[in-house]
N, C-alpha and C positions, 0 to 999 in steps of 0.2 A: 039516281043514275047508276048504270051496270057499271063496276071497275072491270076496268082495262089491268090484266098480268104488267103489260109497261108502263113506264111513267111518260106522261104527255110532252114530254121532250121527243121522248125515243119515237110515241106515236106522228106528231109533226115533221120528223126527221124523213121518218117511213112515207107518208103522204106527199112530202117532195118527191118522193125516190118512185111517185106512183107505183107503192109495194102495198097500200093499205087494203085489207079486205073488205065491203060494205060495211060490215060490224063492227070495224074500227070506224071508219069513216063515220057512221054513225053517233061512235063515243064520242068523237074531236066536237060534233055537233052540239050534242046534249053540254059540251065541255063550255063551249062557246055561250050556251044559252045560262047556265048555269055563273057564269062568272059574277065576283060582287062588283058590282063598280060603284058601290055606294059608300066606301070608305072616306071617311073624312081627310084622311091623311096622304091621298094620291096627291101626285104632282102634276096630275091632269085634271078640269075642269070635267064636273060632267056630260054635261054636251061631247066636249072632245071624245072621253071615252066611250060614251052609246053610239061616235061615229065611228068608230076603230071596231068595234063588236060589229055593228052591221056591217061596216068594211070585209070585217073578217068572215063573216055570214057570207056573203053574196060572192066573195071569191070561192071560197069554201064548196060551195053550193055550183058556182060555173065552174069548176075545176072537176068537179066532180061528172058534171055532164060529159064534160070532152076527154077525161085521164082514159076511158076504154080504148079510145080512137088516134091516140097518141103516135100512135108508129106510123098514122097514115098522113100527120100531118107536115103539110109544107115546112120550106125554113121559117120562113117571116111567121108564121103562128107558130113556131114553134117556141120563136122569140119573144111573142107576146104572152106565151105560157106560163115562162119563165121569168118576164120580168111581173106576171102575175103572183106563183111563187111566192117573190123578194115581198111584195107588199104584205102577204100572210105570213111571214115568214118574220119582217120586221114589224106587223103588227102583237105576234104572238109575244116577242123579246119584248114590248113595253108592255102588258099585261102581265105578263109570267114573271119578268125578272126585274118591272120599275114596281107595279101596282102591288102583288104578293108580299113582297119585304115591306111595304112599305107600310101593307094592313097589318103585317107582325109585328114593328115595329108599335104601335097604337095600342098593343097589348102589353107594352113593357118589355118586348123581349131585345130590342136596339133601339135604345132610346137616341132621338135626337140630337148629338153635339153641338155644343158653338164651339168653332175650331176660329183661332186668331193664328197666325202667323206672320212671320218679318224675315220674307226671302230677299229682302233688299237692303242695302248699304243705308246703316244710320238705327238708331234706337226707334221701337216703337212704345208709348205709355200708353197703358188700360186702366180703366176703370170698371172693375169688376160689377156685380148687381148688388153685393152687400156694402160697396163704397169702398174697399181695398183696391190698394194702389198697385199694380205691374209694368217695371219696363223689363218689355225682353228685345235681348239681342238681335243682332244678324243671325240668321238659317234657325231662329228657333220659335218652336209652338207650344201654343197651350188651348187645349179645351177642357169643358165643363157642360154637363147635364142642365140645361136652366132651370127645367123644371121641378127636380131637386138641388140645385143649389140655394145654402142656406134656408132649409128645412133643418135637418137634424146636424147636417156637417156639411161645411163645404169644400169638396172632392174639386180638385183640377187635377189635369196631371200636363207636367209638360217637358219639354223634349227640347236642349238648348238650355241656354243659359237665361236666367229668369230673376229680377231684384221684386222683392215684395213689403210691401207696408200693410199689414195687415191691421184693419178695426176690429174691435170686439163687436159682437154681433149675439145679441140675448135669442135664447128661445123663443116663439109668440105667446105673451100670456105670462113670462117668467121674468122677474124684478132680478133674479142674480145666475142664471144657468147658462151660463156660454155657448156659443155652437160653433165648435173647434173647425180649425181653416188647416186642409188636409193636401198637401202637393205628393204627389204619387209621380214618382222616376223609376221606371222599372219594377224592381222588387222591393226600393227604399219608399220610406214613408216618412212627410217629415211634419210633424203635427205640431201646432201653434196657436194659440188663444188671440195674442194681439201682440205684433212684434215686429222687427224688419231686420230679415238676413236674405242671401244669397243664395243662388242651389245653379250650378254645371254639372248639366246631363246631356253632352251632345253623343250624339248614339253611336258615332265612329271615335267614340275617345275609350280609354279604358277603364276611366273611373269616374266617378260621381263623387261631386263637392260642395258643402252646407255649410255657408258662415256668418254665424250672427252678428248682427251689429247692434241691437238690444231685446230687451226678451229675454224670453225661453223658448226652446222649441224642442219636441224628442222626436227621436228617430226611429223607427221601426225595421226592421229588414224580414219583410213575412217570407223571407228562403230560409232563414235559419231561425228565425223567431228569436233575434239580437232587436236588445232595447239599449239606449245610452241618449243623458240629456245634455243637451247642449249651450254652454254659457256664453256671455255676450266674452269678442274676443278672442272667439275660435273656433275651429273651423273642424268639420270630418271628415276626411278622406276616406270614401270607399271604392275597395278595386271590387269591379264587374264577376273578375277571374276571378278570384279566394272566394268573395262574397266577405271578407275582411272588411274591418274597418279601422281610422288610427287617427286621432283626435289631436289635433296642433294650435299652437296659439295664432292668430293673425292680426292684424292689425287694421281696427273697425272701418279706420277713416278710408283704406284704398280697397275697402271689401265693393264698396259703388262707384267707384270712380268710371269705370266705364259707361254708366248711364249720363254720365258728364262727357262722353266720346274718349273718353281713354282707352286705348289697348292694354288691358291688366292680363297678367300671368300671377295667380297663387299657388305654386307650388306644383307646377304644371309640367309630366315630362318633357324633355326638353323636343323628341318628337312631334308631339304633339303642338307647343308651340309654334316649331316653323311652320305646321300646317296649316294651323290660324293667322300666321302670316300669309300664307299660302290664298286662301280663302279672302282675305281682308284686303290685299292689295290686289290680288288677281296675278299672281305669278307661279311660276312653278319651278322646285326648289328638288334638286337631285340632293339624296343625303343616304347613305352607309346605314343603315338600322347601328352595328356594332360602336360605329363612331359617339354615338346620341346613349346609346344604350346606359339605364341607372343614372342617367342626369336630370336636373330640375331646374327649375327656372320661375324666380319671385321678380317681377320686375311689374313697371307701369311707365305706358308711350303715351303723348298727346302732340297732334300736329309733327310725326314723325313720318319718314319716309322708309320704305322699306329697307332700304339698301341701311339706315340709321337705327333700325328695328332688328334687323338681322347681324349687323356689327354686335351690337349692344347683347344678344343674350346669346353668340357666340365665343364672348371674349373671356366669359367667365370659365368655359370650360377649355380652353385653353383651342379654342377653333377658330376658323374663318370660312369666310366662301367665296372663290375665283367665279370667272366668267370663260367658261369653255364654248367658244362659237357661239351660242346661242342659250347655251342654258348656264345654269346658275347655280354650283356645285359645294357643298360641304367638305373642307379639308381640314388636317392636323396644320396647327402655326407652325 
């Protein structure tokens, strides 16, 4: 096929615009005739697709007869020109921009995901492909590669707050080689044989937090190329900002309580907390940045109310919250 100096965008852009010259006209043809539709991986049948090509053909081909005589024609054809066009127009966007990605993909270059998420009120539990256990929270996700997971490693990553029971999982073929179970938050990386800890990584917080409750597990941070291992017990603090991190003790047994429906706080700015109230009850909570600012908050709620949620991890920093009209305000006691 002769190339076209522009890309087939720009060329179908032009042939709306009845700008194209035969020559081009003719590329968009050969383009048409040329297309694969034989990939395994489309999200169209093939039937569907050789009917979108001829589709595409046959408008192609009548638009072409009538684009010289354009200025002469009526409204009502002029209408049906145009909503001729839209057909070639939105048959072009699912070959070009569903079918194309979708044959690259099939080569390795964007694999697949299975994405799970829990946008909704209440715990969701998974059961992974290697038989590892996950509940994740409210507003949070995890996916994974199927087709590589549990080959050489098994890669999740996920976004929210996430409990894990991890099984040991051998090589194929291999009586003692583990194939390490690898959660990816951002830049952290928290690597794990067979164990069960925690990891908060919601993406509007400012820090990421890992806390085991047996096991081992080590951390990686591939921004600064920081390693540190981690013992049942305690927890790592990384801020987003420094790229820091700062290792505390915690206490095993309310590192999962949540997946029991508890509203837990480990060590959590105190910001940030009301937000998750915020979030959890469905309210919205006016607060001072300056008021909150260098405060924390280790607390755990079950079958509390907001207004008994907001008391409680208020009182310690010596705060309350009024009701002004209609909203729900942060003050000094």
């Amino acid at each position: 096929m002769k190339q076209s100096p522009l890309p087939v965008e720009e060329l179908l852009q032009r042939f709306r615009n009845n700008e194209c010259t035969p020559e081009e006209i003719e590329l968009l043809q050969q383009w048409i005739d040329q297309l694969d539709l034989s990939d395994e991986s489309t999200m169209l049948s093939p039937e569907q697709l050789d009917a979108v090509k001829i589709r595409m053909h046959q408008q192609l081909m009548n638009e072409r007869s009538i684009v010289p005589e354009r200025h002469k024609l009526p409204v009502r054809r002029r209408l049906l020109v145009a909503a001729s066009w839209l057909v070639l127009a939105v048959s072009a966007i699912i070959l070009w921009y569903v079918i194309r990605p979708a044959a690259s993909g099939s080569h390795g270059t964007t694999p697949l995901l299975t994405v799970i998420e829990n946008n909704h009120a209440g715990i969701r539990r998974i059961t992974l492909p290697d038989g590892s256990q996950v509940w994740l929270n409210m507003y949070s996700r995890l996916e994974f590669d199927p087709k590589q997971f549990n080959r050489t490693k098994r890669l999740v990553k996920l976004s929210g707050e996430g409990f894990f029971e991890v099984v040991p999982s051998l090589e194929p073929g291999s009586t003692h080689k583990k194939i390490p179970f690898i959660v990816e938050t951002g830049s952290l990386r928290t690597r794990v044989l067979g164990t069960a800890f925690n990891i908060e990584a919601y993406e509007q917080e400012s820090e990421v937090k890992v806390a085991l409750v047996h096991g081992k597990v080590a951390l990686d941070d591939t921004a600064t190329d920081q390693t540190t291992e981690l013992s049942p017990d305690h927890m790592v603090r990384y801020s987003k900002q420094t790229q820091s991190w700062e290792v505390l003790p915690v206490a095993a047994a309310n590192v999962s309580l949540w997946t029991q429906g508890y509203l837990v706080f480990n060590e959590v700015p105190l910001q940030e907390a009301i937000e998750r109230v915020e979030n959890r009850y469905q309210v919205h909570i006016d607060c001072d940045p300056a008021l909150v600012q260098h405060k924390r908050i280790t607390a755990s709620f079950r079958n509390s109310t907001w207004p008994q949620v907001l008391t409680n991890i208020l009182f310690v920093h010596d705060l309350r919250y009024k009701r002004v009209g209609e909203k729900i305000v942060i003050v000094k006691k």
